[in-house]
C-alpha positions, 0 to 999 in steps of 0.5 A, spaced: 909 579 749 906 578 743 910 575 737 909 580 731 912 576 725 906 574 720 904 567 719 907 564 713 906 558 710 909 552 706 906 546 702 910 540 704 910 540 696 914 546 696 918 543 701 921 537 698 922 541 692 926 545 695 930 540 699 931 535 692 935 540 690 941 535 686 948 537 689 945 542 694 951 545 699 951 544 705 951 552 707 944 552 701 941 546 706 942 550 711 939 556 709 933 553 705 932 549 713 933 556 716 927 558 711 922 552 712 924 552 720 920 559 720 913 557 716 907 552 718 907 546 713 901 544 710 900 538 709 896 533 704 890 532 705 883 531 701 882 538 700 888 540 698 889 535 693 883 536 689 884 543 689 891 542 686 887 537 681 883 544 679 888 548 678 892 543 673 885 542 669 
């Protein structure tokens, strides 16, 4: 069977940001990994990088 959710996408920027939290409780980092566990990462690449560059200008 197919699975239904939707695809749903996390830059690894996003995903330090959320785990750089200072003094984060431990339940928080559980729920922010719960919450990173269910996305695909996206990684740096060339791409993405000049594209942030673009948006910040």
């Amino acid at each position: 069977m197919a699975d239904s959710r939707p695809l749903r996408f996390l830059s690894v920027i996003s995903e330090l940001e959320l785990l750089s939290f200072p003094k984060i409780t431990p339940k928080k980092e559980f729920v922010i990994n719960s919450f990173i566990g269910d996305m695909h990462i996206i990684n740096l690449n060339e791409e993405v990088k000049r594209e942030k560059k673009r948006l910040r200008k």
